[in-house]
N, C-alpha and C positions, 0 to 999 in steps of 0.2 A: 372318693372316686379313685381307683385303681388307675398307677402312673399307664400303665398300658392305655387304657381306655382316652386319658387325657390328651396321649402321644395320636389318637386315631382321630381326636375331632379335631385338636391343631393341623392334622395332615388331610384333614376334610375338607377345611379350609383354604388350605395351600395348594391342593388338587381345584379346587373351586376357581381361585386365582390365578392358576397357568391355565387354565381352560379358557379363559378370558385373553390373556395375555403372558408370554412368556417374563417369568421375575427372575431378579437377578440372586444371587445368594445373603447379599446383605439384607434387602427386601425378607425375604425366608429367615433371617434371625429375628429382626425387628419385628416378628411376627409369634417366632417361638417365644420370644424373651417377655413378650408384651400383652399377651393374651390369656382371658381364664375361660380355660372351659368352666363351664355347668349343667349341674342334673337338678332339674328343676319339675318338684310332683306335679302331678295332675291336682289342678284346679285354683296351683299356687300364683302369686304373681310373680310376674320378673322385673318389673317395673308399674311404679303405681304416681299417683299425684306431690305424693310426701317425698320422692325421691327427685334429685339430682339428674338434669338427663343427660349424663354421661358417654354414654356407649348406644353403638351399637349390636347389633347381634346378629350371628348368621345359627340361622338354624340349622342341625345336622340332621337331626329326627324327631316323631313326635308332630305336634299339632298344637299351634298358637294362634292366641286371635288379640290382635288389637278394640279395645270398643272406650268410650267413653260415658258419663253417668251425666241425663238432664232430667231434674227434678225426681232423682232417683233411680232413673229408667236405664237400663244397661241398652246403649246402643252399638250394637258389632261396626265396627269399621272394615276389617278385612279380618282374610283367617290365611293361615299358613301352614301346609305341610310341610314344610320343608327344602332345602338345598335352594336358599333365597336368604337374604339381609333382611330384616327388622328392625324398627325402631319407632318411636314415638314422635309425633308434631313438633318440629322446631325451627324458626325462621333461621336462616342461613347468617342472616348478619347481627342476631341479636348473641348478648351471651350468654353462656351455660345458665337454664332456667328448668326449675320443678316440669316434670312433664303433665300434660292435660289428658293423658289419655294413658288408660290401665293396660300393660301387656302380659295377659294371663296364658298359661300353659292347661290347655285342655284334656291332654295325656302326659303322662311322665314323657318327657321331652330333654332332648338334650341341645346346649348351644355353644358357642363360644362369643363371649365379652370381648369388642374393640374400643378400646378405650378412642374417643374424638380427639384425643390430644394425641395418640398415638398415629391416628388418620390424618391427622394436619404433618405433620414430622415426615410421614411417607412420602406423601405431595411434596414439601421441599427437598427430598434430599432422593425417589428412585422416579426418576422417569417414566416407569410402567404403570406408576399409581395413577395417574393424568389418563391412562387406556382402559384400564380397570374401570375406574371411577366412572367416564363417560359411559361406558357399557353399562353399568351398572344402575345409573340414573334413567339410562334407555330403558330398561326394564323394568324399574320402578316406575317410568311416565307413563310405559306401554298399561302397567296395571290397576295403573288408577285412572285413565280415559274407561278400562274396560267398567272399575263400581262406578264412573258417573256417569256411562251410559244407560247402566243396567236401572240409575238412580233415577234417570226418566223418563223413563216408561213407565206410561199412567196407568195400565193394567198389572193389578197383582198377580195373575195367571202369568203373561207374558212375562215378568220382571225375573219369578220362577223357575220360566222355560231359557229365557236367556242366561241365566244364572247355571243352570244347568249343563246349555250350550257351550260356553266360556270354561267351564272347569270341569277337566276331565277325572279328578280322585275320585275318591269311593266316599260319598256323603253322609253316606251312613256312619261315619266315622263322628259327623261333627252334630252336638246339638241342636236340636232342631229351633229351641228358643231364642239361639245363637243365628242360626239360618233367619229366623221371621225378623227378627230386629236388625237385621244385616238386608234383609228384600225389605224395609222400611212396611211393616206389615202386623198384626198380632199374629199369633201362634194358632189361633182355631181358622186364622184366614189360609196358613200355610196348610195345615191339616186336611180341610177341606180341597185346596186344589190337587192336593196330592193324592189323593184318594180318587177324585175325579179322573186323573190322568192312568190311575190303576185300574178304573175302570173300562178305560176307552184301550188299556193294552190288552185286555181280557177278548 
């Protein structure tokens, strides 16, 4: 990866974090000095079960989905286009443990790596990572009430239409085997309602 391109998702980053809260310049080193960007293909993981859960990741571009594997079965957890943190299942007060859940890049995707020992280090020592962080968990609570709403509602159509309601990308962008196992549903179940709903805009 070309040092220019590197220099744009670290400052993707640091634009992300004054948008939150204003930082201080020490804050903005410990940021340059401590962080890897990556360009991660389409279809590859970026964190899988065999790995360490280390870091988290802000995504800059591109489209990622968190899902986990029962009895084989790839189940979507969330997806992400972008300008949002990601990371993997981990209790709060246990310590650094193999993650339980796969985070694959669905398009060539770009992110930036925050190492957890890097994000403990900020908390003690810049003030603004305490307004940061709270903001930040606000919006990660705000988006997971919205999948375990969507998670019950006992109609598949409606699960669908909420699903649709709640997120404004362009869908077409994400798998649709991705989509059915994400609405808790098979693939000819999704197929069918969407078809239905093409018909009734006709």
């Amino acid at each position: 990866m070309l040092e220019s391109r590197k220099a744009f998702l670290v400052n993707a980053v640091l634009n992300y974090f004054s948008s939150l809260c204003p930082i201080t310049s020490g804050f903005i080193q410990e940021i340059e000095k401590n962080v890897d960007p990556l360009l991660v293909k389409k279809n590859k993981y970026i964190l899988s079960p065999i790995d360490n859960n280390d870091y988290v990741f802000f995504v800059v571009s591109g489209l990622v989905r968190g899902f986990i594997k029962d009895d084989n079965k790839e189940i979507t957890t969330w997806i992400s286009l972008g300008n949002e943190f990601i990371g993997a299942i981990q209790h709060p007060d246990e310590s650094i443990q193999p993650s339980i859940e796969y985070l694959q890049a669905l398009e060539n995707s770009e992110l930036v790596a925050i190492p957890n020992l890097l994000i403990d280090k900020l908390y003690a020592s810049y003030q603004e990572t305490n307004v940061i962080g709270r903001k930040i968990l606000a919006l990660q609570y705000h988006a997971a009430s919205e999948r375990a709403i969507i998670a019950r509602i006992p109609s598949a159509e409606r699960r669908y239409e909420k699903f649709l309601e709640l997120n404004s990308f362009d869908i077409s962008r994400v798998p649709l085997r991705c989509i059915a196992s994400y609405l808790g549903m098979r693939l000819e179940t999704l197929s069918r309602i969407r078809s239905k709903l093409v018909r009734e805009l006709v």
